[in-house]
N, C-alpha and C positions, 0 to 999 in steps of 0.2 A: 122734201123738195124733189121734183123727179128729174128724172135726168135731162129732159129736153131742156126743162130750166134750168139749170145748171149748165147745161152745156152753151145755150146763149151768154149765159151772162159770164162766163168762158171767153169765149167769142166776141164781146162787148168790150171787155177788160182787156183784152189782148189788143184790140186793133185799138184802143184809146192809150195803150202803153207805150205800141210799137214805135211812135214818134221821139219819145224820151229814150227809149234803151238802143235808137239808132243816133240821137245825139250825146249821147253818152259814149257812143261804143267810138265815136269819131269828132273826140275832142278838137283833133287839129284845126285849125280854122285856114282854109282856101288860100289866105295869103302866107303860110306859113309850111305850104305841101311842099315836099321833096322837088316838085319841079319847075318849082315856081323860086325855091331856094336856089337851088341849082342855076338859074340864072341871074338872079342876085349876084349868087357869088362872081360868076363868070363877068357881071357887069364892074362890080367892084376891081375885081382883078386888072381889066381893060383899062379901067381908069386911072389905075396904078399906074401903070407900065405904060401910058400912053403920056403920064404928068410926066414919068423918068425921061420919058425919049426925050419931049420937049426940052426939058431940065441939060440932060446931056447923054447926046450918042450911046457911048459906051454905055450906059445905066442895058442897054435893052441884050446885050453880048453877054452882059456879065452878072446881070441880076437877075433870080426866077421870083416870083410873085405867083402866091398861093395863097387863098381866101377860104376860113373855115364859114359854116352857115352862120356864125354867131356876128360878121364882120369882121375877124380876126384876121392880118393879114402876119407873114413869115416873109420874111425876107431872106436868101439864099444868094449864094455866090460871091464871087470875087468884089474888092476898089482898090483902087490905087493907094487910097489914103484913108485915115480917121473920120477926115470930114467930109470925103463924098460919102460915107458909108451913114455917117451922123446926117448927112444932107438927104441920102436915098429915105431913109427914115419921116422926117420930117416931111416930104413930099406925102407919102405914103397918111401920114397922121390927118393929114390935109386933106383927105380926100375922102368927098361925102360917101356915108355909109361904115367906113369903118370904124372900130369900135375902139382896136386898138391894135399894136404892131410888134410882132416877136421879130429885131433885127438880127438875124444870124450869119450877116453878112463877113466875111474874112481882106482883113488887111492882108495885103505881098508886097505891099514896099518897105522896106526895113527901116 
């Protein structure tokens, strides 16, 4: 075979591959990019924090709301009580998108 042919069909093989080993190399799919996650999470988080306000004042002084890509939300900070802490929770469960909820909230009323 001489090189010219060889070098076409090279050349052939390459530009009929380069579609597959560019969707290979870039599994992610568009709706799943870092910055389109990133605002997922950011929308999730919003919607958290914006059911607690509604819920009650204090929720928004004393709880942080932190959303991993997965819908995961954390729950952080101070309640009064067992059951605004069990209640901040529930809100949080409530709310589309998330998947599910690590409350790590701290009672201080004794």
């Amino acid at each position: 075979m001489s090189s010219k042919l060889r070098t076409a069909i090279f050349i052939v093989s390459a530009a009929v591959a380069a579609p597959f080993a560019a969707s290979a190399a870039d599994s992610t799919p568009m709706s799943e990019s870092k910055p389109v996650r990133a605002v997922k999470d950011s929308v999730i988080t919003a919607k958290v924090k914006s059911k607690l306000a509604a819920e009650h004042e204090g929720y928004t002084k004393s709880v942080s709301v932190k959303t991993t890509a997965a819908g995961v939300v954390t729950l952080t900070g101070t309640a009064l009580t067992k059951e605004e802490a069990d209640k901040a929770e529930t809100i949080a469960k409530s709310t589309d998108g998330v998947t599910s909820v690590i409350n790590n909230i701290k009672v201080t009323a004794k």
